[in-house]
N, C-alpha and C positions, 0 to 999 in steps of 0.2 A: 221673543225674549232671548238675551244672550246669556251663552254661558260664562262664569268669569271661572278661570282657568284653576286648576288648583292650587294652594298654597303651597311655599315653599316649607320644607322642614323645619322645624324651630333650629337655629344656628349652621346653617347652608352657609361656607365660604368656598371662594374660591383664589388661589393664589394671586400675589399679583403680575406674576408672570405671562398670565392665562390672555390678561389683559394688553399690558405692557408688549408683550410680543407678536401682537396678534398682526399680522402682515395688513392687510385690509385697513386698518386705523394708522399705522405709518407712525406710529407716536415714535417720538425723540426723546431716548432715556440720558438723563446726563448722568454722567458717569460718576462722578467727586459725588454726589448725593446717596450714593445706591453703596450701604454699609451693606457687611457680608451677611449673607441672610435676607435682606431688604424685601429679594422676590418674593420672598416665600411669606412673606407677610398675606393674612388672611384680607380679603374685600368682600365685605356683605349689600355692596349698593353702589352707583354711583351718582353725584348727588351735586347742583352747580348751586354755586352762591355766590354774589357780587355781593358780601356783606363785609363790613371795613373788618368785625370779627364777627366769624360765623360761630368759632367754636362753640360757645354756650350752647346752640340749637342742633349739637352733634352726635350722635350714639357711639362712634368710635370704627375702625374698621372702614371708612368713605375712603372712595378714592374722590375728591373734593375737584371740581372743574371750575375754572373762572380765568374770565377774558383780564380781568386784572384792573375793571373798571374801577374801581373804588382799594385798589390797594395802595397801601400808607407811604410814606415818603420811607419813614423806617421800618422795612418789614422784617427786620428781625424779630420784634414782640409778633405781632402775626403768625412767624412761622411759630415759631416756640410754643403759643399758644396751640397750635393746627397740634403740631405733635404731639403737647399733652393730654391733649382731646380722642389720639388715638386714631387721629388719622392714619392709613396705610400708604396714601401718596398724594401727590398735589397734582394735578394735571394744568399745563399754563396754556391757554391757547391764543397763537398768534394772529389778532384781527389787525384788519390796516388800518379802522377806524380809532382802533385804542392803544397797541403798540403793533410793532411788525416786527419784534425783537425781543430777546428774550432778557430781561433786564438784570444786569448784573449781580444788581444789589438782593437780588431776590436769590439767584443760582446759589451767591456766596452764602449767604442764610438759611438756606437748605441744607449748602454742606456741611454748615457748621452745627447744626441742630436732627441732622442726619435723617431726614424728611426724603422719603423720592421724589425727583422732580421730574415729572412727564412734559416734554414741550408737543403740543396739539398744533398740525399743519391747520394753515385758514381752509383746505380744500375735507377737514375730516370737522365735519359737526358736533357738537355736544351728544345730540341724541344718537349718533353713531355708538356713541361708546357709550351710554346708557343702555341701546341695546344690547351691545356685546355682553355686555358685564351680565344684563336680564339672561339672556342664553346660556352663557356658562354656568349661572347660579341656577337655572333649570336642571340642564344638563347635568348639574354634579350633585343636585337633587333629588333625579330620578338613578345614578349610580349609589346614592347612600343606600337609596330605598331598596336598590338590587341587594346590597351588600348586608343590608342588614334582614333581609326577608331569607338570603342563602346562610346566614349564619345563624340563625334562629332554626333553618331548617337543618341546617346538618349537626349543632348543639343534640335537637331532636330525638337525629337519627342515631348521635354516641350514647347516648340516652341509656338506648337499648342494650348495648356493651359494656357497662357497667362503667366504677367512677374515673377506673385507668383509659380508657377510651375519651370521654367525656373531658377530662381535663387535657389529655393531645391535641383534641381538637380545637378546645378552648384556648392552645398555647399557641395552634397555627392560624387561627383567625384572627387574633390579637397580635400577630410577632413577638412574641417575647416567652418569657417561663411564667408555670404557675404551678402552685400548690395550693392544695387543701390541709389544711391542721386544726387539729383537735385540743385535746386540754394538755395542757404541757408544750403548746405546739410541736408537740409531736405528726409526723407527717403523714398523713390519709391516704394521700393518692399523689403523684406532682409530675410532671414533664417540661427537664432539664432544668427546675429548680436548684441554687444551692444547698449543698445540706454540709455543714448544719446551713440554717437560714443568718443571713449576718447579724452581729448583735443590734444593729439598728431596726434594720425589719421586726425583730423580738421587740423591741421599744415602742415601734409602732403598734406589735398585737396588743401587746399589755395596755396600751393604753385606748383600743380600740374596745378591750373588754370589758371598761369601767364605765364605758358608755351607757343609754340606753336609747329606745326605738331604733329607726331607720336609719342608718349610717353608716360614715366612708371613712377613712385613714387616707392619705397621703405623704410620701414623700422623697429623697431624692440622696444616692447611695454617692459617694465617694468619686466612684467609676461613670457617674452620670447618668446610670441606672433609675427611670423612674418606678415610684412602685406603690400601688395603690393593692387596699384591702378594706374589704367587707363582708359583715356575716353571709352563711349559705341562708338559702330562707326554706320554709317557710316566716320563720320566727327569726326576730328582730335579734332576739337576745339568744341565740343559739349558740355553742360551745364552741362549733366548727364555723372558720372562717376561710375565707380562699383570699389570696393573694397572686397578686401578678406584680413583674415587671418586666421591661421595657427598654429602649433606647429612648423614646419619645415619649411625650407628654399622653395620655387617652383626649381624645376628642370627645364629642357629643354623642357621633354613633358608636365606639367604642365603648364608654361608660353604659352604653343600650345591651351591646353585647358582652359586657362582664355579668349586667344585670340577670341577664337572660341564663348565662351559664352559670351564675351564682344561684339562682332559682333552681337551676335543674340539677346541680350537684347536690344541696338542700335534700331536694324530693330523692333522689336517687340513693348519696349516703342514708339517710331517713331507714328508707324502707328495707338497703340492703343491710343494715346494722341490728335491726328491730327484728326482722326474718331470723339471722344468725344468732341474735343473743338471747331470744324467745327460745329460739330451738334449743342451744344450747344448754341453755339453766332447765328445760324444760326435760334431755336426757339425762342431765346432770342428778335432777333428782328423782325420776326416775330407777339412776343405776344406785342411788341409796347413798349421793353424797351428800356430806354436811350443804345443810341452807346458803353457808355463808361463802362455798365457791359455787352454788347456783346464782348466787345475787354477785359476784363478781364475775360472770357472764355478761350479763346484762350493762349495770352501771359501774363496769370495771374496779371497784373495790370491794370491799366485805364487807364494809359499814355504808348505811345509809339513813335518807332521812324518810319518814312519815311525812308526806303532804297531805295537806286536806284542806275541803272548802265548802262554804255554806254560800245561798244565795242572800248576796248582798241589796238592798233594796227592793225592786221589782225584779230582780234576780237575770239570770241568764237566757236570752233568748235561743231558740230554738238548735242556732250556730254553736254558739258557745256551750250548749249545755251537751255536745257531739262528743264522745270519749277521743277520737281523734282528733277534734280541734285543741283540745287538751294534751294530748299527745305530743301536741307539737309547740305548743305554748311551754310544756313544763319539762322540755328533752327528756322523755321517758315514756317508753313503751308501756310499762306498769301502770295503768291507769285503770280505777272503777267507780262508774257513775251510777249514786244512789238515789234512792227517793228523798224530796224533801224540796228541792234537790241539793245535793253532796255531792265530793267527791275523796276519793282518797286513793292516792298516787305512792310510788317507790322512786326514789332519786336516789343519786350517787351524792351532789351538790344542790345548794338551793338550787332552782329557777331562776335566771337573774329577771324575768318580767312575773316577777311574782307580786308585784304592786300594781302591774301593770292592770290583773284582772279584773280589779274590782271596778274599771270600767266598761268591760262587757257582764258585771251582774254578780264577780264574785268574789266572795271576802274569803283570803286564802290564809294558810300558816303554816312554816316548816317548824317537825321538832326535831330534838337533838339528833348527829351522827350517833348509831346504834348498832352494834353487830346483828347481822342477821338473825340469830334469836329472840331478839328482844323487841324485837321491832312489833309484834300482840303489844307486851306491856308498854309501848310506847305512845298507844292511843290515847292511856288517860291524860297524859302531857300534853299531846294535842288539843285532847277537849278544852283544856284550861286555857290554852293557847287561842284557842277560839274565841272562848269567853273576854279574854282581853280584848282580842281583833277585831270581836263587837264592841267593846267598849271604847274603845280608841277609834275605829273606822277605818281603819289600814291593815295590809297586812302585818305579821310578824312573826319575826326568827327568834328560836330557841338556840341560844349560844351552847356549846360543849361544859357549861360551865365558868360558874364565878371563881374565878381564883381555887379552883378546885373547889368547890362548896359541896357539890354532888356525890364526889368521891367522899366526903367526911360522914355520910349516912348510908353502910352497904342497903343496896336495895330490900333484901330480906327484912331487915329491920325498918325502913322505913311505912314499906306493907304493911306490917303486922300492925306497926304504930296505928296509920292510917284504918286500920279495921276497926282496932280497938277504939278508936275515935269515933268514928263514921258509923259505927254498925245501930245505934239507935235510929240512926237518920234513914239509914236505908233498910229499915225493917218498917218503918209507918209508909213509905213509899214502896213497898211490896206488898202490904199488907191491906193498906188504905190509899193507896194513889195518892198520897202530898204531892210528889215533885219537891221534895223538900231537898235536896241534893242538888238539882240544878238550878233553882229558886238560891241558894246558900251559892255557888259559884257563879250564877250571875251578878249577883248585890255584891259579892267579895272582887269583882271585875272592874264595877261599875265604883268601887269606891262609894259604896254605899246609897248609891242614886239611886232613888224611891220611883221617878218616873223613868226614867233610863232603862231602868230593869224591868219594869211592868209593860216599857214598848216592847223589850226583848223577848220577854216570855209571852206578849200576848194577852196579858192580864188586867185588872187595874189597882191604882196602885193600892188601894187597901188591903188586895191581897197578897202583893208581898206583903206590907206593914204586919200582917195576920200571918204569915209563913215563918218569917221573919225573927217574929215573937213567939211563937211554937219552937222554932229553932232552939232557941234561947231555956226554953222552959224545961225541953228536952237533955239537952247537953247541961245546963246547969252552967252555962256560960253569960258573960256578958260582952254582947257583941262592939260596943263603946270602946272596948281593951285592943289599943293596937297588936299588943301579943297575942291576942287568943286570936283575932283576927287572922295573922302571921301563920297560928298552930293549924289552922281550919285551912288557909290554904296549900299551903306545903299536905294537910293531908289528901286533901283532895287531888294532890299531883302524883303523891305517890299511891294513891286508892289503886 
């Protein structure tokens, strides 16, 4: 049995000078065809066809051979077609049985349509340069592989020197500058980046950060600067993003090695951010300072939000239910996984893949920005918050407030209301296990769905309809009254 050799890399070219020049094939570049740049045009094969038009059957990047059997009296549409096809060059070869000359009408249509034109002596064969072309795309298959196994390994080794190492090296394996930025693009780590960064690049972050999942930004400065960016990972939707640019475009392995440094910047910021701002808030309150410059340690401001999350369906496997994979999904070191399972989390800003979880298992919900104290009384907004996000199936965000609505009921009095309300309901549920409080904010969630609410609590549905109507006898209410409906849930938010 034979071995078949291995494959080449997914997009292996090689120039077409590589080819064009190569002593051994003798080819004959004509000059008027070959526009500036022309060499350096990429060849991923090459490929003979005596078809009147081959184009159709072309993937692009051929250097294209043909004795010229079947070419057209007018080969102007031929060339043009070759070209739009994405050829890299045309190779003519001179047989004595079909021409022994290099036909005018053809040279002039190349120049005009700016096509290279290879003339192929009758003494170099087709599969001569079939070969050649196989060798150098070998050849410059096993240099990618070099290139990309030593950049992978010395990314690595910055690794270990923290994010100012890591992005130098990342700036000399690429040629060009890079930085890391954070929220405000403010700048992380960078070598020989501009700072500020130009208003275009800002254009590009902003609108790299409205995104979601896996993804890239491009695009192309003034000075001909190219410049691509994408999140650091682990997490798609992550605050910090890295940026490079360039004189030249990234190639294939290039985009492999931004990947590779944008992963390990990712891991690297992560861990040395999480280290520092854990320790931080963790002296901070310690040495007896307010909560609210220990929580601007952490998620760099004073306010922040309540995450939490229930298991959504068959809920979170074994991965997802990890406080660090969470961690890293919700940019926050503050993370606590409970039974049930739950979870509840500390952020500066939502999550931006806070939708995203309820495809590994879990149904999430931010509540309001809250200064550090308040952030206890903030659960019960959560709860309620839940309660919707069951009802709906999605996550959901608690805005700062309708048109100021929040501010028009200081919290004190909102409490008090809510007790004074609430406090029959939750004395038969102390006293007699109803559940009649969370039976009352499921059905107030659910818009009054009888079966909706009974999958949620686990019940059937009679026994809301029985809960329900307890409620009702209890409070002296009539639950039919969109107002009183209204007063029951506002209390339950501020309970």
């Amino acid at each position: 049995m034979t071995r078949n050799p291995d494959p080449l890399p997914a997009g292996v070219t090689v120039p077409l000078r590589a080819v064009a020049n190569d002593p051994e094939l003798a080819l004959d570049v004509v000059p008027e065809t070959v526009p500036p740049g022309a060499l350096d045009r990429p060849v991923r094969w090459a490929h003979v066809s005596e078809l009147a038009d081959p184009a159709p059957y072309l993937l692009g990047a051929e250097l294209l051979l043909t004795a010229g059997v079947n070419l057209p009296a007018d080969v102007g549409p031929y060339v043009r077609r070759l070209r739009e096809a994405g050829v890299a060059a045309l190779g003519f070869g001179l047989t004595p049985t079909v021409s022994d000359t290099l036909p005018r009408s053809l040279r002039e249509a190349c120049a005009r349509y700016g096509l290279p034109l290879l003339v192929v002596p009758s003494a170099t064969p087709f599969l001569a340069i079939n070969r050649a072309v196989a060798v150098a795309l070998a050849e410059a298959g096993r240099h990618e592989e070099r290139r990309l196994a030593d950049a992978r390994e010395a990314l690595t080794r910055a690794a270990g020197g923290g994010l100012g190492e890591l992005v130098t090296v990342l700036a000399g394996k690429l040629h060009g500058w890079v930085a890391m930025v954070g929220a405000g693009d403010a700048l992380v780590a960078a070598c020989e980046a501009p700072q500020p960064l130009p208003p275009q690049v800002r254009e590009l972050l902003a609108t790299l950060r409205t995104g979601s999942g896996i993804r890239t930004a491009t695009t192309e400065l003034s000075d001909g600067t190219h410049v691509a960016a994408q999140p650091v990972y682990p997490q798609a939707s992550a605050a910090h993003l890295v940026v490079l640019g360039r004189p030249g475009r990234l190639g294939r392995g290039d985009r492999s090695i931004l990947d590779a440094g944008a992963a390990l910047l990712g891991l690297v910021g992560r861990a040395g951010s999480d280290t520092a701002g854990l320790g931080a808030a963790a002296t901070a309150l310690l040495l007896g300072r307010p909560a609210g410059a220990a929580l601007a340690e952490v998620t760099g401001t004073g306010r922040a939000r309540l995450i939490a999350g229930v298991a959504y369906r068959k809920g979170p496997d074994a991965l997802a239910g990890r406080p660090d994979w969470l961690r890293a999904r919700l940019d926050t070191p503050l993370v606590q996984v409970l039974p049930g399972p739950r979870f509840l989390a500390v952020a500066g800003t939502v999550p931006g893949g806070l939708d995203e979880l309820r495809g590994h298992g879990w149904l999430a919900v931010a509540g309001p920005p809250v200064p550090a104290g308040e952030l206890p009384a903030s659960a019960a907004t959560t709860e309620l918050l839940l309660a919707r996000a069951r009802a709906l199936g999605r996550a959901v965000t608690a805005d700062a407030g309708i048109d100021g609505f929040d501010e028009l009921v200081p919290p004190d009095t909102g409490s008090a209301f809510a007790a004074r309300l609430l406090a029959p309901l939750r004395e038969l549920d102390e006293t007699h296990d109803r559940a009649l409080l969370p039976t009352l904010r499921s059905w107030l969630a659910n818009h009054g769905g009888w079966d909706r609410t009974a999958a949620e609590l686990g019940v059937h549905r009679n026994s809301v309809r029985h809960r329900i109507g307890q409620i009702q006898r209890t409070l002296g209410v009539d639950l039919a009254d969109p107002e009183t409906r209204m007063r029951l849930w506002f209390a339950l938010r501020w309970a």
